[in-house]
DOZA-378522 format. One record per residue: residue number from 1; chain; residue in one letter; x, y, z of N, C-alpha, C, O in turn. Coordinates in steps of 0.1 Angstrom, whole numbers, always signed. Layout:
BEGIN
nr/kette/rest/n.u/n.v/n.w/ca.u/ca.v/ca.w/c.u/c.v/c.w/o.u/o.v/o.w
NUM/A/a/X/Y/Z/X/Y/Z/X/Y/Z/X/Y/Z
...
//
This chain:
BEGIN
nr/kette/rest/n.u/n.v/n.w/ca.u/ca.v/ca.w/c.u/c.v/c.w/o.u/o.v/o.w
1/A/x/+78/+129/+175/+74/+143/+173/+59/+143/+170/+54/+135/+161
2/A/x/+51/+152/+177/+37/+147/+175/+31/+161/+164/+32/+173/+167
3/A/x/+26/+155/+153/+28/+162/+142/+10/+172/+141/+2/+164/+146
4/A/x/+3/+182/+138/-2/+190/+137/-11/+184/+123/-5/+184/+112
5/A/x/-25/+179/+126/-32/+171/+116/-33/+177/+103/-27/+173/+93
6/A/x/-43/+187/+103/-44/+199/+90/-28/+200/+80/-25/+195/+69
7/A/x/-21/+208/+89/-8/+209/+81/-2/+196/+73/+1/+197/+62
8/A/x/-2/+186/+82/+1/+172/+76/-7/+169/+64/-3/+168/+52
9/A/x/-20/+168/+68/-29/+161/+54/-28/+169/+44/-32/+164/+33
10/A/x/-23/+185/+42/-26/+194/+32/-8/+193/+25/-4/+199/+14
11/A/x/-1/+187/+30/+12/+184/+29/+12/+170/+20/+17/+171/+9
12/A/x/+7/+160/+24/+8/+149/+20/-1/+151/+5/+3/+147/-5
13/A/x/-11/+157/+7/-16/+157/-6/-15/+166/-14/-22/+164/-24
14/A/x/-8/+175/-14/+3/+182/-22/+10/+176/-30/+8/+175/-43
15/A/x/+23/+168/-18/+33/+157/-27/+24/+150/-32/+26/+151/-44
16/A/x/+13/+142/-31/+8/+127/-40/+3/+139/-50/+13/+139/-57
17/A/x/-6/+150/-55/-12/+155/-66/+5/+163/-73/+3/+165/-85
18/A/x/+14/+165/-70/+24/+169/-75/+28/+155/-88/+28/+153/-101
19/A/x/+32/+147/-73/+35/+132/-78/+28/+128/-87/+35/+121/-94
20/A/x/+17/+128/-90/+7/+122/-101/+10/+132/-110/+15/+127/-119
21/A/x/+9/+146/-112/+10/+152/-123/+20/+153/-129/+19/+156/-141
22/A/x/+33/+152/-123/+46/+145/-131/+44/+134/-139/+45/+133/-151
23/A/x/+41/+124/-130/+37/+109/-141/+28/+111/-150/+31/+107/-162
24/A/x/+16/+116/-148/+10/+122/-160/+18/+129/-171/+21/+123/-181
25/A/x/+23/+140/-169/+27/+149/-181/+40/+136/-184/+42/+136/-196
26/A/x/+48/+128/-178/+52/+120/-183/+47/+111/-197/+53/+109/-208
27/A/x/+33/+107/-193/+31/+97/-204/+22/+106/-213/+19/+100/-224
28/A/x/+17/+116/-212/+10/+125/-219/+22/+129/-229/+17/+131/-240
29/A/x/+38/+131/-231/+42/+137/-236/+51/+126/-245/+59/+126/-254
30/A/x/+45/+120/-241/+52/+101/-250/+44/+91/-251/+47/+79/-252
31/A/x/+28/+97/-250/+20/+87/-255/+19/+82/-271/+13/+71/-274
32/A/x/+25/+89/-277/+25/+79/-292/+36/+69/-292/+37/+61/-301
33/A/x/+48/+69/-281/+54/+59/-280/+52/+53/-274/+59/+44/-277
34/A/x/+44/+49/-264/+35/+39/-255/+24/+31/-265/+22/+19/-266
35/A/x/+19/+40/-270/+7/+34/-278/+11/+26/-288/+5/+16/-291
36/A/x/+25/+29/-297/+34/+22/-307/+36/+7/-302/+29/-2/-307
37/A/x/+46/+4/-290/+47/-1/-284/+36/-12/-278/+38/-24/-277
38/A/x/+24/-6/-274/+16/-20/-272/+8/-23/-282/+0/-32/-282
39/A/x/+10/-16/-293/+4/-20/-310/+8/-33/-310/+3/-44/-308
40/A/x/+21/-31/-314/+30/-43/-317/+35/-50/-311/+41/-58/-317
41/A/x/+38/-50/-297/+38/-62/-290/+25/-74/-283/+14/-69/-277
42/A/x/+27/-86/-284/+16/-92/-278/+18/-96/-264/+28/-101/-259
43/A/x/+9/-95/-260/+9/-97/-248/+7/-87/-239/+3/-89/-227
44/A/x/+10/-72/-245/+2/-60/-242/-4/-58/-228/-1/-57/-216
45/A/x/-16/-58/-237/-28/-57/-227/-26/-67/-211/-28/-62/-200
46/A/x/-22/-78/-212/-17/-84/-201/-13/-77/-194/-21/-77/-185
47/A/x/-3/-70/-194/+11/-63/-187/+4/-50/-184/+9/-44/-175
48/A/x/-11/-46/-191/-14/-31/-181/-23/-41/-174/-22/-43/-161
49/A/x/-28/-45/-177/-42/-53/-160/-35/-55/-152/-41/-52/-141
50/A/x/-19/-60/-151/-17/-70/-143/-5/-59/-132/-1/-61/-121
51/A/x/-2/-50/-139/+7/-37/-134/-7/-28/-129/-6/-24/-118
52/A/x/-20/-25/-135/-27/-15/-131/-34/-25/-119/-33/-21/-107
53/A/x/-39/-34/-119/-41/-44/-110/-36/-39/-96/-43/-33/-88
54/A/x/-21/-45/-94/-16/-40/-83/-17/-30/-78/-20/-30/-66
55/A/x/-14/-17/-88/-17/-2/-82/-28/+0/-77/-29/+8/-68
56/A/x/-40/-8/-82/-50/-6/-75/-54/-13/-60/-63/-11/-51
57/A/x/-46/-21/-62/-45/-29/-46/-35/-21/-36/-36/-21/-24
58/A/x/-27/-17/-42/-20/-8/-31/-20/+4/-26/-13/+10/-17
59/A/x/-31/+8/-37/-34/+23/-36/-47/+22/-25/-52/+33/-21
60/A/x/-54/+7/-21/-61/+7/-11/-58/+4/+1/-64/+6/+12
61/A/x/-44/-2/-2/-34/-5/+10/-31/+10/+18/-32/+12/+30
62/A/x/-26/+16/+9/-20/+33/+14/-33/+38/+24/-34/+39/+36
63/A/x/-44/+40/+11/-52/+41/+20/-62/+37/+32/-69/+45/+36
64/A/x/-61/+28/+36/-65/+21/+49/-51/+26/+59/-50/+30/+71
65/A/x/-43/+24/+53/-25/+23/+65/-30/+38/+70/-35/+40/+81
66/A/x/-26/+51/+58/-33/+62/+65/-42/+64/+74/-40/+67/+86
67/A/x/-57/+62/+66/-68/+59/+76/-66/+56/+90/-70/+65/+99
68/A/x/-60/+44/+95/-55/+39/+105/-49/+50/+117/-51/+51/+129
69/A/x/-39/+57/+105/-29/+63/+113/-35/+78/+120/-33/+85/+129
70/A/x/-43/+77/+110/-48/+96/+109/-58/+95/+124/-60/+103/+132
71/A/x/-67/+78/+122/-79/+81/+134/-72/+78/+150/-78/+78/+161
72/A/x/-57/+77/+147/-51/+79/+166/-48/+93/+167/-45/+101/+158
73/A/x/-48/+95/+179/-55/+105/+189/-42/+116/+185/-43/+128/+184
74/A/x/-31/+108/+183/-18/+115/+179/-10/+111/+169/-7/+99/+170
75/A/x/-6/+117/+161/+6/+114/+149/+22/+114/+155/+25/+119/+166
76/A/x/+30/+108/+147/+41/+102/+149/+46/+96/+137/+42/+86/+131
77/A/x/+58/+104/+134/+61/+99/+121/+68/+83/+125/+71/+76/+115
78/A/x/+69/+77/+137/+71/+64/+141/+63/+56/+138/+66/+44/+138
79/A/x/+52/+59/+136/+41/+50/+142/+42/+41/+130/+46/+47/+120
80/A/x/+38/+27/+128/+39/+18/+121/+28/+16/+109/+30/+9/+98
81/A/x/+14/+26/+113/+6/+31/+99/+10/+39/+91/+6/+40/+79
82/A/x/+23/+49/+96/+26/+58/+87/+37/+48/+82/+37/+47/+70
83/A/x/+45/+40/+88/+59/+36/+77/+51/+28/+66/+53/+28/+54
84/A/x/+41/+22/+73/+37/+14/+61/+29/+13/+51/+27/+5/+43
85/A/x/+22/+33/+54/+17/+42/+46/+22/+43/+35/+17/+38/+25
86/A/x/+34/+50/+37/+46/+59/+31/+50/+47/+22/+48/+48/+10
87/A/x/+56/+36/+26/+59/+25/+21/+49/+18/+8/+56/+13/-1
88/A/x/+34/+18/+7/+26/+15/-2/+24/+29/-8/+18/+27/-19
89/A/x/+26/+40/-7/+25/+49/-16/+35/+52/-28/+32/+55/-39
90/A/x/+50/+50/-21/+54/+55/-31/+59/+44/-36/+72/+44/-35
91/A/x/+54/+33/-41/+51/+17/-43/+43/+19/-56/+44/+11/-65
92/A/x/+33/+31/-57/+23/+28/-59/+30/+41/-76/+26/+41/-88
93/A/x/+39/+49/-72/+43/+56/-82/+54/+51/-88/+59/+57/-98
94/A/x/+62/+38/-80/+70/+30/-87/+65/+22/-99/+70/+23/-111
95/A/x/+57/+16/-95/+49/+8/-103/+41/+16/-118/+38/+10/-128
96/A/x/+40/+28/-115/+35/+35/-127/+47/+40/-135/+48/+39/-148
97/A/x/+58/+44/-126/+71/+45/-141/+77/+32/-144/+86/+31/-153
98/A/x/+71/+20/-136/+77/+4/-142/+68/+0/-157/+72/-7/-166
99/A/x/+52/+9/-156/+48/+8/-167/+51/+13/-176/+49/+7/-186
100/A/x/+57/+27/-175/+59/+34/-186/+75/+30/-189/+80/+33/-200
101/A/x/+80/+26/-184/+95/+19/-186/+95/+4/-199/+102/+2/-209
102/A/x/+86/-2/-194/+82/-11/-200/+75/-14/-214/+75/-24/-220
103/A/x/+69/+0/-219/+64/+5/-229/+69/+15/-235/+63/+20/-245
104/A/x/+81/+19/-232/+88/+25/-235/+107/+23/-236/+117/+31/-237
105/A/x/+105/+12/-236/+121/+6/-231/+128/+7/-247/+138/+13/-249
106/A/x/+124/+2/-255/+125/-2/-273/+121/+14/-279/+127/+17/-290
107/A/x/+114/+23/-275/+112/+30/-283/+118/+45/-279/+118/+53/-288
108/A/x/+122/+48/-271/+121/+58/-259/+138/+67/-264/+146/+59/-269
109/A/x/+141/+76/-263/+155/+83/-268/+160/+74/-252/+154/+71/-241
110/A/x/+173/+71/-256/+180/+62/-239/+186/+72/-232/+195/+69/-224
111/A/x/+183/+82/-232/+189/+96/-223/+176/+102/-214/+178/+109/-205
112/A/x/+167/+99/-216/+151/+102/-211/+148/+85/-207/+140/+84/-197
113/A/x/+151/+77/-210/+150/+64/-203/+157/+64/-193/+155/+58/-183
114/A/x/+168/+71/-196/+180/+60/-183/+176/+72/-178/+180/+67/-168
115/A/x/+172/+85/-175/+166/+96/-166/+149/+88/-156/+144/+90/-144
116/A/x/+145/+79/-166/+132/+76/-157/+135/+63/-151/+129/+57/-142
117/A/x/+147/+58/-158/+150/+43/-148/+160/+48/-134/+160/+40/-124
118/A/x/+166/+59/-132/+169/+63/-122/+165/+73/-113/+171/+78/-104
119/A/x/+149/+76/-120/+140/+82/-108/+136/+68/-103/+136/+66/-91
120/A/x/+132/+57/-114/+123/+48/-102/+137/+42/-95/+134/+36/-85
121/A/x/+145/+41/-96/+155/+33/-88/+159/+47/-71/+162/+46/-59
122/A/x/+157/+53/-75/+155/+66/-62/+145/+64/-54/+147/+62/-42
123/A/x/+132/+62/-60/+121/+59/-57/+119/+44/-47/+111/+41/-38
124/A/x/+129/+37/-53/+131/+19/-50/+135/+25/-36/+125/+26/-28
125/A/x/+148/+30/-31/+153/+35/-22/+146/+41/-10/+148/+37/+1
126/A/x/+136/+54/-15/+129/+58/-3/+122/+47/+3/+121/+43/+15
127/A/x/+114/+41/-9/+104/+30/-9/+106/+26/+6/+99/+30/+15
128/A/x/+117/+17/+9/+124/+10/+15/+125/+21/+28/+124/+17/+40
129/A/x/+127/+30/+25/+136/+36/+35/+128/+35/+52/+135/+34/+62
130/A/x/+112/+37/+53/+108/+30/+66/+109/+22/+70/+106/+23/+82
131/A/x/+113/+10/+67/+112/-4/+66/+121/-2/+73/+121/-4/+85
132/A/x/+135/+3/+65/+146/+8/+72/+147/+11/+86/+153/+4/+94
133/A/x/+141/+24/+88/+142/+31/+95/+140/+21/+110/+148/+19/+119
134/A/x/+125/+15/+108/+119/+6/+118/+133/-1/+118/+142/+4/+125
135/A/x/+137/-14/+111/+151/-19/+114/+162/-13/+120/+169/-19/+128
136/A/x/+164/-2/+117/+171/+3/+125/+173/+5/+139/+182/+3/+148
137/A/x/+159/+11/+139/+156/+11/+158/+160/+0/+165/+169/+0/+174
138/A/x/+149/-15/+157/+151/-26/+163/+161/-28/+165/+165/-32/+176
139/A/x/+173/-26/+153/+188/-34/+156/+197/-26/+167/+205/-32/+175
140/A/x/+194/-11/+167/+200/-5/+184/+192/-9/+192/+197/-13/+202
141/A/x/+178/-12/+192/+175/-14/+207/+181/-28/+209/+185/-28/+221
142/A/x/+182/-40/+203/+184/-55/+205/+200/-48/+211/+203/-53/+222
143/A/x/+207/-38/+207/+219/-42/+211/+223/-31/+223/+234/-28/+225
144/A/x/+210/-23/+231/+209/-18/+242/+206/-25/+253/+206/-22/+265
145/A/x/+203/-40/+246/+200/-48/+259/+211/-55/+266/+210/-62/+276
146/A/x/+225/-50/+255/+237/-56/+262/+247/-45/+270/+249/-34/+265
147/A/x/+253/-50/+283/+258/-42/+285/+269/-33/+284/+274/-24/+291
148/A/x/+271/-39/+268/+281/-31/+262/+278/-19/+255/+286/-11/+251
149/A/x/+267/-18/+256/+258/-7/+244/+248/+3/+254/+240/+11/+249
150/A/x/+249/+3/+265/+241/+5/+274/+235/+20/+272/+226/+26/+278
151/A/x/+246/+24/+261/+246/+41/+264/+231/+44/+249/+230/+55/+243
152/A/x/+225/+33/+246/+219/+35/+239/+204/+34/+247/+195/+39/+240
153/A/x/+202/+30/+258/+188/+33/+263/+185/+45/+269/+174/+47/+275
154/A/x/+197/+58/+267/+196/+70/+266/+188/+73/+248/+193/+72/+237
155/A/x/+175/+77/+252/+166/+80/+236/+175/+93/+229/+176/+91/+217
156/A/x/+180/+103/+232/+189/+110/+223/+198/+103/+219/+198/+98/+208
157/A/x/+209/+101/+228/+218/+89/+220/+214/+81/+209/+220/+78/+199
158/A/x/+203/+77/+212/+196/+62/+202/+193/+77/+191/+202/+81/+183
159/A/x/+181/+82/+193/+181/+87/+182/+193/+98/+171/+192/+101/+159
160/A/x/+201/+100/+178/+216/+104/+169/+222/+96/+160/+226/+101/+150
161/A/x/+224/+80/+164/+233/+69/+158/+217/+64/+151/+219/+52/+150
162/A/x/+204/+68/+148/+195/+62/+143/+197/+71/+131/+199/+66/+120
163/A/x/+197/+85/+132/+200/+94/+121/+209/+94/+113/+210/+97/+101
164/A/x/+220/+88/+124/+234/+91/+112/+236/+78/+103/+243/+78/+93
165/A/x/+229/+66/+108/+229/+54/+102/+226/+53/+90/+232/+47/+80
166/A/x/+211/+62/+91/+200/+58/+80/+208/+71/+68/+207/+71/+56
167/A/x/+216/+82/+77/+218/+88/+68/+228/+87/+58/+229/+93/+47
168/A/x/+237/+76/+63/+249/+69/+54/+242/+59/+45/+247/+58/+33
169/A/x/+230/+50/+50/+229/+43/+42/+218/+48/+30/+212/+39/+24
170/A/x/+215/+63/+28/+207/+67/+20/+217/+68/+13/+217/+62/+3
171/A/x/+230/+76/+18/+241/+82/+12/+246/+74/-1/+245/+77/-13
172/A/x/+252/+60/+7/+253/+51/-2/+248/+46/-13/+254/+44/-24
173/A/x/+235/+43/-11/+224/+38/-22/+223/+53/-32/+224/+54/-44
174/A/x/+220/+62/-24/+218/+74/-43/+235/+76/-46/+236/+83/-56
175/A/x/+247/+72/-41/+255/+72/-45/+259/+64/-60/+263/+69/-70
176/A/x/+254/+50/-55/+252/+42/-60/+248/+45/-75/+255/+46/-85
177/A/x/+234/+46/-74/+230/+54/-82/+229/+63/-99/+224/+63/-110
178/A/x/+240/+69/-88/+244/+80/-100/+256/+72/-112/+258/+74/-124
179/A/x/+262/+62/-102/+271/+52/-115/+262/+47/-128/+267/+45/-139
180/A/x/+248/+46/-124/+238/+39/-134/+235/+50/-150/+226/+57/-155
181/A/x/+252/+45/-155/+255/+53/-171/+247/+47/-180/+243/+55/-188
182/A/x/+242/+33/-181/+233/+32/-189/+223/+21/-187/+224/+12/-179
183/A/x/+214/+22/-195/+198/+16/-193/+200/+1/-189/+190/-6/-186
184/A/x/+213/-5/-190/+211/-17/-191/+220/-24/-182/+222/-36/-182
185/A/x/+227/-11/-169/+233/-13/-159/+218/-12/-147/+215/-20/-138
186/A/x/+213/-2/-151/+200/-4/-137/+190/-19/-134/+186/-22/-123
187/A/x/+186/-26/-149/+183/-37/-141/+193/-44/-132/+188/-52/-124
188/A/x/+209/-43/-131/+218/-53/-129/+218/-45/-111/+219/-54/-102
189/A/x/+218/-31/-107/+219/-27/-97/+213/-26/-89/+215/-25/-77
190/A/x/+199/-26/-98/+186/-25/-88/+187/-37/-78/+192/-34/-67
191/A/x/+185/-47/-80/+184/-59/-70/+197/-62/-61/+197/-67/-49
192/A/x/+208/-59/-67/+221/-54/-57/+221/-46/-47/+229/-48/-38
193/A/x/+213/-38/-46/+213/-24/-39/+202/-25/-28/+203/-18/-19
194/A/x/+188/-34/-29/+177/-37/-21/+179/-52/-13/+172/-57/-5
195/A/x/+190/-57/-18/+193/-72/-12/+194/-68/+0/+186/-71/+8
196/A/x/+207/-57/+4/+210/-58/+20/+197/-53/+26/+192/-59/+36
197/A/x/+191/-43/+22/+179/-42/+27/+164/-49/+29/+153/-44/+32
198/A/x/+168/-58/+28/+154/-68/+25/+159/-80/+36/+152/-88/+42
199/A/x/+171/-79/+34/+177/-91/+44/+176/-84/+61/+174/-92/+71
200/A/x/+177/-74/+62/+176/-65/+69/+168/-63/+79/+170/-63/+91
201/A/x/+156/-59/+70/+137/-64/+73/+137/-79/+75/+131/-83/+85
202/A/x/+143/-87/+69/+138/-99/+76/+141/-104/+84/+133/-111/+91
203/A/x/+154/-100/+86/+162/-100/+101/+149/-94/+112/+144/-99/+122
204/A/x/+148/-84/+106/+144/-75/+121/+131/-79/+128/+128/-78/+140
205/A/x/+121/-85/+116/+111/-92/+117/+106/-106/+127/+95/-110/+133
206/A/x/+123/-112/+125/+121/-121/+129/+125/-120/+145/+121/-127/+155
207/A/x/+133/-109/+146/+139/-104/+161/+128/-101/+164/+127/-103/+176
208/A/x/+117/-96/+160/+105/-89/+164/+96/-100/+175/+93/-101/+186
209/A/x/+94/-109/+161/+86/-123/+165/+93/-131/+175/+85/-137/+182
210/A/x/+107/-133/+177/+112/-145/+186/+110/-131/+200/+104/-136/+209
211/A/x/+111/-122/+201/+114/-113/+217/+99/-109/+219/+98/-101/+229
212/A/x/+89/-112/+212/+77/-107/+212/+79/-89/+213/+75/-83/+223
213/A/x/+85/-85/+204/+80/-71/+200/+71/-66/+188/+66/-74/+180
214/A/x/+69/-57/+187/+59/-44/+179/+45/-57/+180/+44/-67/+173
215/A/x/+40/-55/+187/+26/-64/+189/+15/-57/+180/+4/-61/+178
216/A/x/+21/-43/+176/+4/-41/+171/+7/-44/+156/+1/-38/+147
217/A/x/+17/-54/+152/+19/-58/+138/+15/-74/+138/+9/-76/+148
218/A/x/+17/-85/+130/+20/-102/+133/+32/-98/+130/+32/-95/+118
219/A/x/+45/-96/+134/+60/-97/+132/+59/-113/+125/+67/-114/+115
220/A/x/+53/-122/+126/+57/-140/+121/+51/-133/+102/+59/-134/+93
221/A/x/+37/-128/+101/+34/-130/+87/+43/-119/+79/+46/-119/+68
222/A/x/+46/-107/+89/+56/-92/+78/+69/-102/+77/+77/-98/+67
223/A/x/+74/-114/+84/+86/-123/+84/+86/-132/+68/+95/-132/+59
224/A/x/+76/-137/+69/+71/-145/+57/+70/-138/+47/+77/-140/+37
225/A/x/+59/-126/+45/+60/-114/+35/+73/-106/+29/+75/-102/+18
226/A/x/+79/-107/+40/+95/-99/+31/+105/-111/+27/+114/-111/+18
227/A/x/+103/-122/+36/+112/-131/+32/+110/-136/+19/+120/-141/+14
228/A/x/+96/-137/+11/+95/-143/+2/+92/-128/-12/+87/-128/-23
229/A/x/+97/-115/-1/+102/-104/-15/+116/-104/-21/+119/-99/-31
230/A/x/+126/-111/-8/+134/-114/-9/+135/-123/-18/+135/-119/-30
231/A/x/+137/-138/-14/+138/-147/-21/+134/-143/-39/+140/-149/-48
232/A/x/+120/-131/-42/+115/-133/-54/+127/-125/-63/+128/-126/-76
233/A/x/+137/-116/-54/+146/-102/-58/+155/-108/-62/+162/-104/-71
234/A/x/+158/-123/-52/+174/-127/-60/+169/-133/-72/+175/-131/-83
235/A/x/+155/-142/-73/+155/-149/-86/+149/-143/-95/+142/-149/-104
236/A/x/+149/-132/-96/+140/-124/-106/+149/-125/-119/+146/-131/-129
237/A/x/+165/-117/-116/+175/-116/-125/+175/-134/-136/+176/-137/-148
238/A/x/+174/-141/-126/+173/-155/-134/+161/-158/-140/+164/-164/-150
239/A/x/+148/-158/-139/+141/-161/-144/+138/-147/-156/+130/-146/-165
240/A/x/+146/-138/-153/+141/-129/-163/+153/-135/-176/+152/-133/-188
241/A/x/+161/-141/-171/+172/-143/-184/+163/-156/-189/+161/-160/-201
242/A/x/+158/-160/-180/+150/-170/-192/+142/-164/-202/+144/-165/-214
243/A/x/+131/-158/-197/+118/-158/-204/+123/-146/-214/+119/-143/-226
244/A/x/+134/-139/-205/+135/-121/-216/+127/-113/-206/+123/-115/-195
245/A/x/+129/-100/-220/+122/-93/-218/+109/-91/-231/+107/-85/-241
246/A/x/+101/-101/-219/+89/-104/-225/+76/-103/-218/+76/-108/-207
247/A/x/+66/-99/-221/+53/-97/-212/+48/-107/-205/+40/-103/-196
248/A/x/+51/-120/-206/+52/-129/-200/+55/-128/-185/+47/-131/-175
249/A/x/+73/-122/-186/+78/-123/-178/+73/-117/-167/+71/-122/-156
250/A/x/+69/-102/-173/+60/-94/-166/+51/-97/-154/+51/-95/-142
251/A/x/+41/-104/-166/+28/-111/-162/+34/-117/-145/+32/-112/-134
252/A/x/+42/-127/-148/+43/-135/-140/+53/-131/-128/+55/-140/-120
253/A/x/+58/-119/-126/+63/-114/-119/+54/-100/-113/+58/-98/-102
254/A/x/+47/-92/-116/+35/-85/-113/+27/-95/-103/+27/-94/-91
255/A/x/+22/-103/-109/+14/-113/-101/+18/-119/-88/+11/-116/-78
256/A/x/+32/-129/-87/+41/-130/-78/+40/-118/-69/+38/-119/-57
257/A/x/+42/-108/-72/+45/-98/-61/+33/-92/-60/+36/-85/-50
258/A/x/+21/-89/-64/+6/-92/-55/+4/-101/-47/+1/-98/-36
259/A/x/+5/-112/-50/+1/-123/-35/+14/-121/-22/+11/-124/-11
260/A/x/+28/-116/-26/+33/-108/-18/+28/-101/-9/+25/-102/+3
261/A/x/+28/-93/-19/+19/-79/-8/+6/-75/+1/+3/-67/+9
262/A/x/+1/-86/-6/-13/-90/+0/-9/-99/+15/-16/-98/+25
263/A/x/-1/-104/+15/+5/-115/+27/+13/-102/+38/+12/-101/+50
264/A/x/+21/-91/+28/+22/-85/+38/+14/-75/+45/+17/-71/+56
265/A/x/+4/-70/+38/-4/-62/+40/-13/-71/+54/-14/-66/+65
266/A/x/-17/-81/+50/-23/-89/+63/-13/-92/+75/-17/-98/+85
267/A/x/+4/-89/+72/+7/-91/+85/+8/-78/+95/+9/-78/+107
268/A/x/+6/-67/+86/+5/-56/+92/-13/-50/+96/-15/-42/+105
269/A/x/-21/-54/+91/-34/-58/+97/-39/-65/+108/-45/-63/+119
270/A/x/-33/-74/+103/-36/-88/+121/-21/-86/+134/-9/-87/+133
271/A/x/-29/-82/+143/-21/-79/+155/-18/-93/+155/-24/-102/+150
272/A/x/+1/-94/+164/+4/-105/+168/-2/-110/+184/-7/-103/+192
273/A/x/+1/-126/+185/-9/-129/+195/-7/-129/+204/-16/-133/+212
274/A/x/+9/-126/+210/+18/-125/+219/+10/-123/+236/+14/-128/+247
275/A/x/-2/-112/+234/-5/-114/+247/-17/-125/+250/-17/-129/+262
276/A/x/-24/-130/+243/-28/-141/+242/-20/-155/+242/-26/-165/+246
277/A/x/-5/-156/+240/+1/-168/+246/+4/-162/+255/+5/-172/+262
278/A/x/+7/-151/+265/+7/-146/+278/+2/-147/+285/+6/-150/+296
279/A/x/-7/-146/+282/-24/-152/+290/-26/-166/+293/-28/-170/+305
280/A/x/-25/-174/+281/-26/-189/+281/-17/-193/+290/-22/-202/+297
281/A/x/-4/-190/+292/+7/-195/+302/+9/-192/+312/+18/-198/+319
282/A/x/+2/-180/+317/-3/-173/+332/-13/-188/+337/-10/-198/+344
283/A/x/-28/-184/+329/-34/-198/+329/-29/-211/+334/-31/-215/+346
284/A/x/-20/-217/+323/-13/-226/+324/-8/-230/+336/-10/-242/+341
285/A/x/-1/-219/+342/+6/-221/+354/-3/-221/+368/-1/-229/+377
286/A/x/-13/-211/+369/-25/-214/+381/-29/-224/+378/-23/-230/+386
287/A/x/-35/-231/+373/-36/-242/+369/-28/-255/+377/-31/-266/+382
288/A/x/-20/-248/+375/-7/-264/+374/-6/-261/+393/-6/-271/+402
289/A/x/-5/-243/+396/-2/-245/+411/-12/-247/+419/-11/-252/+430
290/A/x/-27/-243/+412/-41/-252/+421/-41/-269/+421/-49/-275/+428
291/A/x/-32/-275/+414/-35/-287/+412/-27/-294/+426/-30/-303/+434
292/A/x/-14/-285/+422/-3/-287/+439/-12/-286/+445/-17/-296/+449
293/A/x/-16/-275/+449/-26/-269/+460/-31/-280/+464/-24/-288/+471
294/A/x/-40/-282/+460/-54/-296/+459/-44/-309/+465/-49/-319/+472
295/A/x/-36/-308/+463/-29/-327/+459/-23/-322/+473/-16/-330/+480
//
């Protein structure tokens, strides 16, 4: 659907100044419990550099992915600068109720916590949900190339079972959700609930890279980048039973998932090189048949 520029950009920045002014009046209305909070814990200050840190790296990410998206000639909520727009933005307001969760976890009424641990776990969900969405495509088209499925290289068909897909598995996950009775069930679901989804993306990444599709992405480094968000999601729960819940732990998991994102952010930057080994092996082959030739 080719979307109408003005209306879009006055839309989008609506939701983000909405979205900021929630999180604001959020910590504005519980800043003496935040401030309590990094009084007396050490390690504090750590835990905002290293949390505001990121937001500020992906708050450059959003914006460049936009940028990107906005200077083609046409919009498309498909196009791969918006998923992976959409994707670092609202990343970028997860990360701000992970801070106020975090400073507020010990001090906070647990009825207004377990309210902002299952906005960001909503949040976790959409997050995801392009990433999704792209997977999705890829996994009907891989299976329109058989001729069992054939009825899928009809684009309405495809897009019907693309809708109802994504719409079950939204379904599921805020279902999910709503079981999260208390504060100390959401760390346990969160990482349950993004595993299939991460496995998902890596899958689809890698179908991307072995068939040489989406070329205007590196499908090999977004392979490597989610594979090792993965890998960090199952061992998070374990290394957090080590260290606690401690700024430490923080530290060292904020950080981890910056050089993440930074890996993935350059695989969606650097085109894959696919027509460049196409070329080399066209090459290759005149080559090989001037040599017949000659001989």
């Amino acid at each position: 659907m080719v979307l109408q520029r003005k209306k879009l950009t006055i839309l989008m920045l609506l939701s983000v100044i909405l979205g900021a002014i929630a999180v604001f009046l959020l910590y504005v209305f519980n800043w003496a419990t935040l401030v309590s909070t990094y009084q007396t814990h050490e390690g504090s200050l750590g835990v905002v550099v290293t949390i505001s840190m990121r937001m500020v790296i992906i708050s450059l990410m959003a914006i460049y992915t936009f940028y990107s998206w906005f200077k083609q000639e046409k919009q498309y909520f498909s196009d791969m600068p918006f998923l992976f727009g959409v994707f670092f933005l609202l990343l970028i307001f997860g990360k701000a109720l992970d801070l106020f969760i975090n400073f507020s976890y010990f001090g906070l009424q647990s009825e207004l916590l377990l309210f902002v641990m299952k906005t960001r776990y909503f949040i976790a969900i959409f997050d995801l949900l392009p990433m999704i969405y792209l997977s999705v495509y890829m996994i009907l088209f891989s299976l329109s190339l058989k001729n069992r499925f054939n009825r899928l290289t009809n684009e309405k068909i495809l897009n019907k079972f693309k809708t109802r897909i994504l719409a079950i598995i939204v379904a599921i996950e805020l279902l999910i959700g709503t079981f999260i009775l208390t504060i100390e069930m959401a760390p346990i679901l969160y990482p349950i609930t993004i595993l299939p989804s991460l496995i998902t993306i890596v899958w689809v990444f890698n179908f991307a890279w072995r068939n040489q599709r989406l070329s205007q992405v590196n499908t090999f480094i977004l392979m490597i980048g989610f594979g090792m968000y993965l890998l960090t999601s199952i061992l998070r729960p374990f290394i957090q039973h080590i260290f606690g819940e401690s700024p430490l732990f923080v530290i060292i998991a904020e950080s981890t998932d910056i050089i993440i994102f930074l890996i993935i952010f350059i695989g969606f930057y650097k085109k894959s090189n696919y027509s460049t080994k196409k070329q080399a092996t066209v090459y290759k082959n005149i080559q090989t048949v001037s040599k017949e030739v000659e001989y």
